[in-house]
Rosetta silent file (secondary structure, phi, psi, omega in degrees, C-alpha in Angstrom):
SEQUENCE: XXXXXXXXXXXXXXXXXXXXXXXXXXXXXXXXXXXXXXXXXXXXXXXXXXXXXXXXXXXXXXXXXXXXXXXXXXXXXXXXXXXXXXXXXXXXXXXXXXXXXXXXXXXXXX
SCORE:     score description
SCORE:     0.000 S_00000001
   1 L     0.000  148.199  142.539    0.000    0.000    0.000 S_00000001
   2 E  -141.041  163.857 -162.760    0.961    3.504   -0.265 S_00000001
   3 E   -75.490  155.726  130.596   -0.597    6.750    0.123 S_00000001
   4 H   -16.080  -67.935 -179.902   -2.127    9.432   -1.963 S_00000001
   5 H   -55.628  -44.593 -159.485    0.560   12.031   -0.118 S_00000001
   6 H   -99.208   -6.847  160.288    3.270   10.012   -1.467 S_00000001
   7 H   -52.959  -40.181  165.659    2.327    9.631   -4.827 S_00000001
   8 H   -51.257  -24.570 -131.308    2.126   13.717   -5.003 S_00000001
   9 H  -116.836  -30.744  172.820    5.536   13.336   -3.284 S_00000001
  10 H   -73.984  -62.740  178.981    6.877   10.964   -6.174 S_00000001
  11 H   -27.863  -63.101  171.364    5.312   13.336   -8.490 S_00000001
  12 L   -69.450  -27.573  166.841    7.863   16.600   -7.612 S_00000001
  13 L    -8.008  123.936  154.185   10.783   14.418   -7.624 S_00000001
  14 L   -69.136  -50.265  164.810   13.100   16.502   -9.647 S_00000001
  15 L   -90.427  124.045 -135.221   15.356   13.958  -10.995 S_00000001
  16 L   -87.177  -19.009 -139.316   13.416   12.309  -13.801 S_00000001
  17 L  -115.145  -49.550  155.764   15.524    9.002  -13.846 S_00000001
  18 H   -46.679  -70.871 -170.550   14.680    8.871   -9.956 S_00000001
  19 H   -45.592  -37.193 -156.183   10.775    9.898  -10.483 S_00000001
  20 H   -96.425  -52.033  162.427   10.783    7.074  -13.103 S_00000001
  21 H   -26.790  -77.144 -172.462   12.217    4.457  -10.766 S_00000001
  22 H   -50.108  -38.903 -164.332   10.391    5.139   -7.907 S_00000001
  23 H   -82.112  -31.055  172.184    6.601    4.957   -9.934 S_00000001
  24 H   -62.488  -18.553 -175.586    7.813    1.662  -11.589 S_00000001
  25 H   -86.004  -11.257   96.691    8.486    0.571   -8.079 S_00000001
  26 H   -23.547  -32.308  143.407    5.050    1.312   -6.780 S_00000001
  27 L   -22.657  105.505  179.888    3.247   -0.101   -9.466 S_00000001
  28 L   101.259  -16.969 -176.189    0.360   -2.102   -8.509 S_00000001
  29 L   -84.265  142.563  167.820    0.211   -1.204   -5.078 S_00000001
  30 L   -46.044  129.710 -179.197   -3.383   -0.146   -3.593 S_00000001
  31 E  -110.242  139.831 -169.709   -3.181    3.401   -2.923 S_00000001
  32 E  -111.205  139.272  161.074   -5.346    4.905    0.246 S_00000001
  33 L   -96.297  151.933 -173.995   -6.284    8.174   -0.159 S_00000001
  34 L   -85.826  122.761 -168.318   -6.260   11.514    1.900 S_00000001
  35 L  -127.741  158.479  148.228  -10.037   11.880    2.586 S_00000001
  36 H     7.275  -91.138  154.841  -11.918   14.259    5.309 S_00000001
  37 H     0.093  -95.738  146.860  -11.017   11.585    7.680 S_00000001
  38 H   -23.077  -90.317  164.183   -7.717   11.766    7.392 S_00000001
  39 H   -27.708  -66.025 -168.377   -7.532   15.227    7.344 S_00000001
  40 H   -73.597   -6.779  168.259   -9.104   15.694   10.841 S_00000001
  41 H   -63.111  -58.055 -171.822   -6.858   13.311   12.266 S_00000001
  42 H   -75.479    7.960 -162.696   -3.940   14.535   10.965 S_00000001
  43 H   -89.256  -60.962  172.952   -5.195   17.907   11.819 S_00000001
  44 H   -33.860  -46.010  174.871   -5.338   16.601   15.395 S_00000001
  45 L   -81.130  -21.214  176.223   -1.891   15.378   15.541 S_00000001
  46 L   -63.461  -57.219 -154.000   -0.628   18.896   14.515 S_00000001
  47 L   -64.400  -20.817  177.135   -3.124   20.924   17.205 S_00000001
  48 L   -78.620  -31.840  178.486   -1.220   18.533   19.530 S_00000001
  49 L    89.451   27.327 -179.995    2.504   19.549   18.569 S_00000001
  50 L  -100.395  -17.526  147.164    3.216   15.745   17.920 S_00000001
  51 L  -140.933  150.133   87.539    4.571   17.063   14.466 S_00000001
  52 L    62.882  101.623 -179.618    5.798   20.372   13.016 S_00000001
  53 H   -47.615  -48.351 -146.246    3.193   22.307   11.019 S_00000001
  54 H   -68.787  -17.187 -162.815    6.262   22.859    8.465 S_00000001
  55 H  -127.450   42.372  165.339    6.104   18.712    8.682 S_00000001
  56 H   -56.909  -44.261  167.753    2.017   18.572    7.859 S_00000001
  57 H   -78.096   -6.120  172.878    2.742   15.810    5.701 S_00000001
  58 H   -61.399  -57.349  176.603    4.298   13.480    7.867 S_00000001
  59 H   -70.922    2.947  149.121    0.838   13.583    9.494 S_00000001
  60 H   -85.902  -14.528  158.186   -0.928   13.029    6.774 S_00000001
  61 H   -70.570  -61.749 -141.818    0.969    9.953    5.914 S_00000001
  62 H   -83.425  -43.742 -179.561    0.520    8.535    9.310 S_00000001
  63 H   -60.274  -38.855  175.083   -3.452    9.707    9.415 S_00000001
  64 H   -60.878  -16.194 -150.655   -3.956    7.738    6.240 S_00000001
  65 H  -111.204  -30.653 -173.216   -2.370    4.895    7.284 S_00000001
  66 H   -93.389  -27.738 -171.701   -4.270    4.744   10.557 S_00000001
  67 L   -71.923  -16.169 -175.870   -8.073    5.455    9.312 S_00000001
  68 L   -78.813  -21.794 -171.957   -7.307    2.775    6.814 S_00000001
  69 L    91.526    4.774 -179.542   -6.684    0.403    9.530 S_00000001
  70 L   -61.010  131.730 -173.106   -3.007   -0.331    8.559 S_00000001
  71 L   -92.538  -11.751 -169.629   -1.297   -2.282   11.418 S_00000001
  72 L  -133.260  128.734  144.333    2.622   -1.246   10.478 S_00000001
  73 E  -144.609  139.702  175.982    4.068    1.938    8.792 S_00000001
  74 E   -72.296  119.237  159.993    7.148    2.050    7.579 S_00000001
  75 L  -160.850  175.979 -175.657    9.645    4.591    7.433 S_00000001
  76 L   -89.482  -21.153 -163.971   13.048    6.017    7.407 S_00000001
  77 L   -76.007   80.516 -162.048   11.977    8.943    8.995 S_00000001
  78 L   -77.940  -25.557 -178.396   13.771    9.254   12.693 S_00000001
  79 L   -63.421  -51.076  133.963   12.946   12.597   12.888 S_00000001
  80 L   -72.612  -17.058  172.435    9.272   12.652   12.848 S_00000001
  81 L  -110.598  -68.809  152.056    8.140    9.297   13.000 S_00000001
  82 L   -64.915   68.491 -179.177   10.514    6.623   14.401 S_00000001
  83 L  -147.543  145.232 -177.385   11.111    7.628   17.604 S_00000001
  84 H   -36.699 -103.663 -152.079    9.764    5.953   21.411 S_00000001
  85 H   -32.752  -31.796  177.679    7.550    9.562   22.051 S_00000001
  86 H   -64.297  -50.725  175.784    6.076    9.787   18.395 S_00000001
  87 H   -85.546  -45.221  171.521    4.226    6.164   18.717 S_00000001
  88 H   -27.480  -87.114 -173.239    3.387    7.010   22.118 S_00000001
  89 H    -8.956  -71.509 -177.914    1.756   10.145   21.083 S_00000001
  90 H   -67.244  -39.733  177.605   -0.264    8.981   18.063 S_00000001
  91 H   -69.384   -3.485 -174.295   -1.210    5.716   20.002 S_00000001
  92 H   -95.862  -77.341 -168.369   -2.648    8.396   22.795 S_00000001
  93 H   -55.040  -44.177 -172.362   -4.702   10.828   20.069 S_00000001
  94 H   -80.073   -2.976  163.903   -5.794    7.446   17.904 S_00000001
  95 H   -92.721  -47.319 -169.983   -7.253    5.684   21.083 S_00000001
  96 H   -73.237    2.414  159.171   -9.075    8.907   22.191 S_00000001
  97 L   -89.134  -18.096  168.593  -10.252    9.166   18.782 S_00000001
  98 L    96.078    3.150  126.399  -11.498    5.488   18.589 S_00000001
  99 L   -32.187  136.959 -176.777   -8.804    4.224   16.375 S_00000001
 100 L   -97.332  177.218 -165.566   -6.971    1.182   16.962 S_00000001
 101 L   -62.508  169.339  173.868   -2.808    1.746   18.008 S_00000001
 102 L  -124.615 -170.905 -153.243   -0.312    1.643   14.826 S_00000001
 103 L  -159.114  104.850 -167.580    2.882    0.252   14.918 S_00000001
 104 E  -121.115  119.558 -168.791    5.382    2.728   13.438 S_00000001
 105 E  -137.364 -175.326  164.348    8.903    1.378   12.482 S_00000001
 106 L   -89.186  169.553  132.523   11.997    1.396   10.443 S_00000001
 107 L     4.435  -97.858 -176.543   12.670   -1.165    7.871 S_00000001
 108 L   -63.961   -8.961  135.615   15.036   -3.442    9.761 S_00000001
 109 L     3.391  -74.416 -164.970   12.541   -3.205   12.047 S_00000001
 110 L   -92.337    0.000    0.000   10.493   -5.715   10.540 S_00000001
């Protein structure tokens, strides 16, 4: 699966050789979209300070991924994502929201 956000995200890629990679490598996967949903979630995790307005799409990756029901997301992303305090956080706002917890890792993670 991947998101909606990161297709847009594929999309500006500047180097075209890159741009081209990455969509054959995504081919075929279901794509979830950023819906309403989504939105007020990730809206939530901003109004909280668990990420960075300037870093509004990390929570819109993460919102998609949880209204969809995903149980793992993946990323590279230590700054905003992978870190102890980050899955706290989001496992605090997506239970008081009625969401079930996510599971947010790296790679070798898994």
């Amino acid at each position: 699966m991947v998101s909606s956000v990161v297709l847009l995200e594929i999309r500006d890629t500047p180097d075209a050789t890159r741009r081209l990679k990455m969509e054959e490598l995504i081919q075929g996967f279901q794509v979830l979209e950023f819906n309403e949903e989504a939105d007020v979630l990730a809206q939530e995790y901003l109004r909280r300070g668990i990420f960075p307005q300037k870093y509004s799409s990390d929570a819109n990756h993460l919102a998609i991924a949880v209204v969809n029901g995903v149980d793992y997301f993946v990323s590279w992303n230590y700054t905003h994502l992978v870190k102890v305090n980050t899955r706290r956080e989001v496992n605090l706002v997506n239970a008081l929201k009625g969401y079930k917890p996510i599971e947010i890792v790296a790679p070798p993670e898994l």
